[in-house]
N, C-alpha and C positions, 0 to 999 in steps of 0.2 A: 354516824359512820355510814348508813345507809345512804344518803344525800351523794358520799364519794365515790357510788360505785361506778353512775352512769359516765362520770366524764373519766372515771381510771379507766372503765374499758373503750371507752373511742380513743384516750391513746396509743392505748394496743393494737387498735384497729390498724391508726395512722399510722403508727411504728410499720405493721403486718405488711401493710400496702406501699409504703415505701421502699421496704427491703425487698418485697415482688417487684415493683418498677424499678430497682435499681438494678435486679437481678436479670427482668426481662432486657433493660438497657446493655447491660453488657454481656449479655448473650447471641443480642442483635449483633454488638459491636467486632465480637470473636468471630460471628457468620458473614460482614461483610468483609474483613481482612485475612479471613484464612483460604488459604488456596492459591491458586496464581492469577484467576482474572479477577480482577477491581474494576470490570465494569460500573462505567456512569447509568443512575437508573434511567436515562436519554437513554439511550445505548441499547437496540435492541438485535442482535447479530443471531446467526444458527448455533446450534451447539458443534459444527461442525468447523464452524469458523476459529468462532474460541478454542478449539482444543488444536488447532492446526498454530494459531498464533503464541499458545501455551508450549507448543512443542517447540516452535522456531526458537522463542526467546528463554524457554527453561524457567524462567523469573516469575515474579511478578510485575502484573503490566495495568494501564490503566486505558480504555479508550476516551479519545478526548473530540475535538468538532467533528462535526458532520456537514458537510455539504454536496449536494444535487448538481447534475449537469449532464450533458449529452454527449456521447461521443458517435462515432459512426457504426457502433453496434446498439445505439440505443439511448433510456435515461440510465443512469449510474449514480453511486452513492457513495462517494470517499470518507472513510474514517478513518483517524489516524489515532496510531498506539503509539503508545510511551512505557518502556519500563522503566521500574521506579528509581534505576540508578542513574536512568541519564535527565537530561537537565530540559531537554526539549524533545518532541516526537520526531519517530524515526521510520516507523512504518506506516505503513495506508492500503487499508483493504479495498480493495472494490467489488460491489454488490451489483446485482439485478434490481434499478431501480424499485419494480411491479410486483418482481415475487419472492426478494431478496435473495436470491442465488449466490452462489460465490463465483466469483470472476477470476479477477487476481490479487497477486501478493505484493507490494516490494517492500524492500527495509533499506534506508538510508545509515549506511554506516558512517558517520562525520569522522571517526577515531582512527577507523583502520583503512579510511577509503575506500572502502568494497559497496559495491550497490547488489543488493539479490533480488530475485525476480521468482515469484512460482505464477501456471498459470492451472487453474483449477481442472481446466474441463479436460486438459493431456495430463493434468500430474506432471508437468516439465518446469523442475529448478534450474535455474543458470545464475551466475553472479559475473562482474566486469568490475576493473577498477575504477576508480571516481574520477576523471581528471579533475585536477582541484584549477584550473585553467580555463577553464568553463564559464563562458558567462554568466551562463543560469545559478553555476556554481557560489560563482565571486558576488554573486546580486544577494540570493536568498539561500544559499546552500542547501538545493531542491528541496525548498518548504514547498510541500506537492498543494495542499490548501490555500497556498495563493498562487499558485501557477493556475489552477481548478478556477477561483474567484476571477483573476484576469482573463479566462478563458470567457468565463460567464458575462462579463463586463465588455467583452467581443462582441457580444453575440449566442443567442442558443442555434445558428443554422450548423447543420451536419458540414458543409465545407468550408473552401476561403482560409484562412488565415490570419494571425496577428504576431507583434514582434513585443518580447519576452526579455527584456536584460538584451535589448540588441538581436536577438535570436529570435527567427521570422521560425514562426509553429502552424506546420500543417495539419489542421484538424480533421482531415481523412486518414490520419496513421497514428490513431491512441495506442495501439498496442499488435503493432505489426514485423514482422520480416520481410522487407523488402527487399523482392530479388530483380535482377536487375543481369542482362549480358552484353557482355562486349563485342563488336566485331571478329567477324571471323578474319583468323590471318593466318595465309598459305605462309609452310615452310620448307624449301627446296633440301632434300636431304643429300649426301655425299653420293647415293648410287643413283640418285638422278628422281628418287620418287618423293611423292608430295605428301608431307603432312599436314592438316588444317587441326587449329588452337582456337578457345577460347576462353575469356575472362571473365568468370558469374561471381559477380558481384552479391553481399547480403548485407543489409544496414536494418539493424535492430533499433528502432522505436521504441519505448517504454514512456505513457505519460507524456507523446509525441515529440518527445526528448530522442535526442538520436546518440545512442551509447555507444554503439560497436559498427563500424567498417569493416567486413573481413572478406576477400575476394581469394579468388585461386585459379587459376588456368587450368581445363582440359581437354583431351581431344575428342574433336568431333567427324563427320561426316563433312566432306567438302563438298561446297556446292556446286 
């Protein structure tokens, strides 16, 4: 009986250490899926990022490619999320290539046609509807990582240009408002006196995607 004891307890052993590693396995497993970010361990964002992209989507969410490129404030760093209910990524952060800052936000809605926009350093949200009429639309339904990758395949120079699904992109306006005024125009009023008009223009950029046109007339000082 004695001869039996050394190999009954190394099965105890193995038994012991099994049920530890299967216990540490699914302890790992409950800490990588509980909560809302399923970041990729690629994936290295602020905690400030994460809890802003936690907030927008409520869900849980996964970040998915990464890739580098230049825009006219700099290098930059698009990553793109997915929560887990949709079928393809929808949003894309951008980074401070150098010291990972947060820049800005967008989310691609495909379902409800809404595109949102936050931009870090104002705290200024806005959203616009999608035209689904769009070339960029109709091409790749602003898959913003190969708009990013055809940009890179342009060229890394800060200006110039390339065309896009037909759609020539100016690479001096990654993420601008451009304002823009019209001529001034005298208008002769009924008691004989002059008013002077103008037309100020603003065309929203996002991802050098040009979203919104919205202009308005007012008066000014005549010349």
């Amino acid at each position: 009986m004695k001869k039996l004891i050394l190999p009954f307890m190394v099965l105890i052993l193995s038994a012991n250490v099994f049920i530890s590693c299967s216990g540490d396995e699914a302890a790992m497993s409950k800490s990588q899926t509980s909560g809302k970010a399923l970041a990729t361990p690629k994936v290295n964002l602020s905690n400030t990022i994460n809890s802003f992209v936690s907030s927008f989507y409520n869900t849980q969410y996964i970040y998915g490619k990464q890739i580098e490129s230049i825009s006219d404030e700099g290098k930059i760093l698009v990553t793109e999320v997915s929560p887990l209910a949709d079928v393809r990524a929808r949003g894309y952060v951008v980074t401070n290539k150098d010291n990972g800052d947060f820049l800005y936000f967008i989310d691609v809605d495909r379902v409800n046609n809404t595109f949102s926009t936050y931009e870090a350093v104002t705290n200024i949200s806005d959203s616009d509807v999608i035209d689904v009429n769009d070339p960029i639309y109709v091409g790749n339904q602003y898959d913003m990582i190969e708009l990013i990758q055809a940009r890179n395949d342009f060229g890394l120079q800060k200006g110039g240009g390339f065309f896009f699904f037909g759609v020539n992109i100016d690479l001096g306006n990654f993420w601008t408002n451009e304002k823009s005024d019209g001529p001034i125009v005298k208008n002769l009023n009924a008691d004989g006196t002059v008013d002077c008009v103008q037309v100020k223009t603003v065309v929203k950029r996002r991802f050098w995607i040009k979203w919104s046109t919205t202009s308005h007339e007012v008066t000014v000082p005549c010349p």
